[in-house]
N, C-alpha and C positions, 0 to 999 in steps of 0.2 A: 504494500500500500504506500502511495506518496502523499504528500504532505497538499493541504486543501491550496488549489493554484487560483490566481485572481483572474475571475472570469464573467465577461462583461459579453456572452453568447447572446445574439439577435439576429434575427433574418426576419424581413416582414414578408405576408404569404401576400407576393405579386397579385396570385388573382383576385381576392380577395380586394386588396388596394385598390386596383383597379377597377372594381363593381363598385367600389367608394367614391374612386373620383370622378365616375362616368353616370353614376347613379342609377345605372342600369346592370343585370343580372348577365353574365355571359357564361356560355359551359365552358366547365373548367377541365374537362375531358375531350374537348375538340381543338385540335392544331391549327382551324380559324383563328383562334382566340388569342394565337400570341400573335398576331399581326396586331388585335386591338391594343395587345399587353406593351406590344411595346413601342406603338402609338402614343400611349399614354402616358407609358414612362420613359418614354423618349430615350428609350436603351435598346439595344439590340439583346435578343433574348442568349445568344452565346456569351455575351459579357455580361449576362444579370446576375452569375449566383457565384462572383467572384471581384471580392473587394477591390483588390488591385486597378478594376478598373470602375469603381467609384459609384457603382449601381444605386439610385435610391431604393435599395431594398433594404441598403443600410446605411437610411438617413439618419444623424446623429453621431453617425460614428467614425473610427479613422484604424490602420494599421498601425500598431505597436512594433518595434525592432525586436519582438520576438514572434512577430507574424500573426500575433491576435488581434482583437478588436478591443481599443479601447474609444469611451465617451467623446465627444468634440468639446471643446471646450462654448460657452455660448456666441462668445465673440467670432469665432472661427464657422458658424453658419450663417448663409445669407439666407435672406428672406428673397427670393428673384421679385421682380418690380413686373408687372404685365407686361409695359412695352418692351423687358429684357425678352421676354421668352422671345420676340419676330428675328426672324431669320433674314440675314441680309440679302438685298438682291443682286445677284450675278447676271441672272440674263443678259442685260445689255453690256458686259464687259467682252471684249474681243482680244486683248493681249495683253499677256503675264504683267506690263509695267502698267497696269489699271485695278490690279490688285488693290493696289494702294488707296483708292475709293471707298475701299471696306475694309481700311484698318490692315492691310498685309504689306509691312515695308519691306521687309529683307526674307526675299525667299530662302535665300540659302541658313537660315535661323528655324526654318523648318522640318520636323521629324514624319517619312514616309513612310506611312502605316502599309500599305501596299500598294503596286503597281502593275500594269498588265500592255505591250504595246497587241493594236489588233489592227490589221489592215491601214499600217501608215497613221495610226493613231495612240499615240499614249495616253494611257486613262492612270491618275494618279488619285490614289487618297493620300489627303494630309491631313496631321495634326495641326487643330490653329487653337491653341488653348485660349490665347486671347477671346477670340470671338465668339469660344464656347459656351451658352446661354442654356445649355440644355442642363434636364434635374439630374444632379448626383447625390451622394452621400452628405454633400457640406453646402450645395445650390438647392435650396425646395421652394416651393411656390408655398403660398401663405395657405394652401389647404393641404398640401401634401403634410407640412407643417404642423399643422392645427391636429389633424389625424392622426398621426403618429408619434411626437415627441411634446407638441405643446411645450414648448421651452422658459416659453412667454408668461404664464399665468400661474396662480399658486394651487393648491392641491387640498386643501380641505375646506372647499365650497361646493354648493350644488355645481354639478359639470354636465355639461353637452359637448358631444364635436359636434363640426359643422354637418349643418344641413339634418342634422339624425334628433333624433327624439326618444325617450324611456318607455318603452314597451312592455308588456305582456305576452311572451310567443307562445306558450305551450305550460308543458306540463315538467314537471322534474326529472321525472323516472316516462320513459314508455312503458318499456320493458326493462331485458336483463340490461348488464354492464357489459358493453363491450368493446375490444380493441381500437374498433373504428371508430366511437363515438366522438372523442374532440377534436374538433378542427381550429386549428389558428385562423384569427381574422387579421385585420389590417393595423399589426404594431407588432413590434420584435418581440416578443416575448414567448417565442419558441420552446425556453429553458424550460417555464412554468407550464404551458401545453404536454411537452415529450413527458415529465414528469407524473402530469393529473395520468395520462395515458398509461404511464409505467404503473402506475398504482392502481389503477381501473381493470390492467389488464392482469397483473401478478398478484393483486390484493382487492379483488372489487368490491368485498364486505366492506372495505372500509369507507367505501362511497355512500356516505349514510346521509337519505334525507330526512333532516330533524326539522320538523314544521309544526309550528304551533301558536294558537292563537293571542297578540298582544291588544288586542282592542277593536277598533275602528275605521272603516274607511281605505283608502288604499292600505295602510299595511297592517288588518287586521289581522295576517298570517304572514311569517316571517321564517325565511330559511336560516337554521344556525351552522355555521360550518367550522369545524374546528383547524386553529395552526398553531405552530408549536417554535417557538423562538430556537435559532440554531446560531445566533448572532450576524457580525456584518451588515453588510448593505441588501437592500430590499426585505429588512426583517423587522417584529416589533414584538413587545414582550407576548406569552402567547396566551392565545383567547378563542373562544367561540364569539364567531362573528357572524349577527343579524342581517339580512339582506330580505329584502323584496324580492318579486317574480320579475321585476321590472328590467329590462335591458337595455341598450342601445341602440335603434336604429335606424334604418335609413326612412326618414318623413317619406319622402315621394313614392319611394315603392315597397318598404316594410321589410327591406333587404335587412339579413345583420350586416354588421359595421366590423363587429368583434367575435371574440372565441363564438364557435357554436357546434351543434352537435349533426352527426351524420344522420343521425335518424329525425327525421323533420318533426317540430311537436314535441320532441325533447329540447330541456335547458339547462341540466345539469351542469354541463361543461362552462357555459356565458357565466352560471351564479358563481360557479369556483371561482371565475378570474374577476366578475365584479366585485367575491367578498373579500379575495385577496389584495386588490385595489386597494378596499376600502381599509385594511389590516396594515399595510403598508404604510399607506399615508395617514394613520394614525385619525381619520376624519369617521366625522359622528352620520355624513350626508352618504344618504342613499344615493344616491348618483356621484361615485366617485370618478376621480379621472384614469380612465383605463390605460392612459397613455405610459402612467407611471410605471407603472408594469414591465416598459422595456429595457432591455438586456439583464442578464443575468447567470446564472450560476443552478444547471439542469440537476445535478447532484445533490446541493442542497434545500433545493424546492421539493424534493421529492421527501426529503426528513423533516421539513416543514409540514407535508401531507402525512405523514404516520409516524412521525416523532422516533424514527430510529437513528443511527450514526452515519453519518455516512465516510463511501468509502472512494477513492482516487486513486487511479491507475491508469498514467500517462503510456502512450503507445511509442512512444522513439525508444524507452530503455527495454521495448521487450518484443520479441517476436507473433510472430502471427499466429501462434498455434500457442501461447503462454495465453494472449488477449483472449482465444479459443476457450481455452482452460478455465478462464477466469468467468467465460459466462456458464459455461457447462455448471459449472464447479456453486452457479447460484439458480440451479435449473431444478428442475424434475421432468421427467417424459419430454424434455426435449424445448419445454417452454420455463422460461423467470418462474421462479417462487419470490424471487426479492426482487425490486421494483427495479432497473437499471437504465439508463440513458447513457449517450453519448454524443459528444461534441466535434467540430472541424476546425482546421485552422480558418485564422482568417484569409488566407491564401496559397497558394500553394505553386514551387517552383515552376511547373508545368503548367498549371489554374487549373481550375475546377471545368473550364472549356470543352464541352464536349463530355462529360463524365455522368453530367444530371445528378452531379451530388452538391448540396451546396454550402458556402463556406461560411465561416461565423455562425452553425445554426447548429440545433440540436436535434437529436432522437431519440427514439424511444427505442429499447434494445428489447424485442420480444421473445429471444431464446435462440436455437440454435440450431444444425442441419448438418449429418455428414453426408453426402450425396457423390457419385462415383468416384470413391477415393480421394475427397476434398472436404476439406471441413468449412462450413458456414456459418457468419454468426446473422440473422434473421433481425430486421430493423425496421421503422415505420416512422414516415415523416410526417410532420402533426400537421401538414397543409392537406392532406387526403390524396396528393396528387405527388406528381415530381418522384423519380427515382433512376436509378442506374439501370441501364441493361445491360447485354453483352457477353463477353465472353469467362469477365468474371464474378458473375450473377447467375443463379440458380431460375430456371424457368419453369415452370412447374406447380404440382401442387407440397405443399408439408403440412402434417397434420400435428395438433397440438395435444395434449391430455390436460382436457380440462371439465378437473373432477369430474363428471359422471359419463361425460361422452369426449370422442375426439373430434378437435375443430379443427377445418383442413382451411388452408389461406392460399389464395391461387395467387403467385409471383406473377403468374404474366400480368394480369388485370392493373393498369394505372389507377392505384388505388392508393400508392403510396410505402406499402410495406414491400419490401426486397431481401434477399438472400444474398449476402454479400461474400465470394473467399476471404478467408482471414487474412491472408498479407495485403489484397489489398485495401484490406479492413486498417491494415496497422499503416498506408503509405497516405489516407484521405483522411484519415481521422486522428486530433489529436488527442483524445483520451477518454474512459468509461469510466463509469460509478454506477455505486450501488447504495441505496440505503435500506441497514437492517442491524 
């Protein structure tokens, strides 16, 4: 076991954002949708799930010299101005020295991202950082903003994000607890999602709806959910904490905004992260600010949710089949008995380019698979969607023992969960935990 490392894990769930700042529902299972995705966020979807190149997906944040993700400082993010975001116009330029019309003085001070000659034609892309108005990690537009980090405003007052409103979506419980149930919405806090999931899926008794009546009027019935102080940042002494059925969302179409659950008409998952809000921020107001929630430390959120130790085991000092060992080793029949997550760098030599894994974020470690002479460790990303495939991915189905019958999870299905080989378990990811 290694010593608890400082970790500031966040990834916001694109699509999700995206339904936010469009205000409109798009599927998140059709490969239309990342034309809108990254329309909107003005990213190309190869460069979204790797910091290096500055994705708003991790607004607020920046690369550490040890390749993680730490906070921005507040000075250091822009609010972009509307007439920033227009793009300059070229059209009527006809030779290199008219560049200069739009800010381009000295060509040769520019870095070529790529080029291609075709039929007596060179086609170049350039880097012109100067003139780059587009949203990154440290450039957000005042709703991207507002939605996600809220940098601006204090934290134990009644809160809205834009455009959204405090709802009533359903019910707490449909049915059973299951793996799939939470989904991250539009704010980094991945850690606290892969986590509720680690625990729902290794420990779902302890997903307890305690509802009982305080009086009158909207919150004549009130959820108590209990967390357990583990110290540092994003923690407060521990309590059972009151919440409403009431959530976040979107006024115009009733879209969520934030966490929600796979099965429509459940809200379990939204009231963990609005009671954890409110626990955080130390505020008496049903409507906490959800924003607060971002980044964080998956490991310990998870001993926040059933008050065990938790435990750390960095992947550079150990090999692929130790990291193997170590889930096996908190398994039964093949799935977690103890709740486990794991995290990414914030970057990676190579990038996450092309991998479908992605950096700064967390997961949920579901147990484990040997399959033709290869061993697996079995993971699930708390967006529902997004995963590796290939050749060192398990495709297929694996069945779980889970008490009284076997549950099987089909790897092909973009659903989120994958079957990953161990070493390249130990080359994308920087470290697992367990809390027990």
């Amino acid at each position: 076991m290694d010593k608890e490392p400082k970790l500031h894990i966040g990834a916001i769930n694109p699509y999700a954002l995206t339904e936010t700042l469009i205000g409109r529902k798009i599927n998140w299972k059709n490969r239309n949708s990342i034309k809108i995705m990254e329309d909107t966020l003005e990213t190309d979807y190869s460069e979204l799930f790797d910091m290096k190149f500055n994705s708003p997906i991790y607004a607020g944040l920046k690369l550490n010299k040890d390749n993680m993700a730490e906070p921005l400082k507040n000075s250091e993010i822009k609010i972009r101005k509307k007439e920033d975001a227009e793009t300059p116009d070229i059209s009527s330029l006809t030779k290199l020295s008219e560049l200069k019309n739009i800010g381009i003085n000295r060509l040769s001070d520019l870095k070529i991202k790529s080029g291609m000659i075709n039929r007596g034609t060179l086609n170049l892309n350039l880097n012109i950082p100067k003139l780059d108005r587009t949203l990154s990690k440290s450039v957000l537009s005042k709703p991207l903003e507002a939605i996600t980090i809220n940098k601006l405003s204090g934290s134990k007052k009644d809160w809205s994000p834009p455009n959204g409103v405090w709802r009533d979506k359903g019910d707490f419980f449909n049915d059973v607890i299951e793996y799939s149930d939470p989904i991250q919405g539009a704010v980094a806090n991945c850690y606290f999602i892969a986590a509720l999931n680690a625990v729902a899926w290794a420990d779902p008794y302890r997903i307890v709806h305690r509802n009982r009546a305080t009086g009158t009027g909207e919150k004549s019935r009130v959820n108590a959910i209990q967390f357990y102080t583990k110290g540092g940042s994003k923690d407060a002494p521990s309590k059972l904490v009151e919440v409403t059925d009431k959530t976040p969302v979107n006024v115009s179409n009733n879209n969520w905004i934030y966490c929600r659950s796979n099965d429509a008409g459940e809200i379990y998952p939204a009231l963990y992260e609005k009671a954890f809000a409110k626990w955080i921020t130390k505020t008496n107001s049903d409507k906490p600010d959800i924003t607060k929630t971002a980044w964080g430390n998956c490991v310990k959120a998870t001993a926040q949710l059933n008050n065990k130790k938790p435990y750390y085991y960095n992947t550079s000092s150990r090999t692929g089949s130790q990291l193997y060992s170590i889930v096996r080793s908190n398994s039964r029949s093949r799935r977690t008995i103890h709740p486990m997550t794991a995290w990414t760098y914030g970057s990676s030599d190579k990038s996450y380019t092309g991998t479908n894994v992605v950096a700064s974020h967390a997961y949920t470690v579901l147990g484990w698979s040997y399959r033709n002479r290869k061993k697996y460790i079995v993971l699930r990303n708390p967006w529902g969607v997004t995963e590796p495939d290939g050749l060192n991915t398990y495709q297929g189905l694996i069945s779980f023992f889970d008490h009284s019958f076997w549950r099987p999870i089909n790897m092909i299905g973009n659903d989120g969960v994958f079957a990953i080989e161990a070493n390249s378990f130990k080359n994308l990811f920087a470290g697992i935990g367990v809390a027990k």
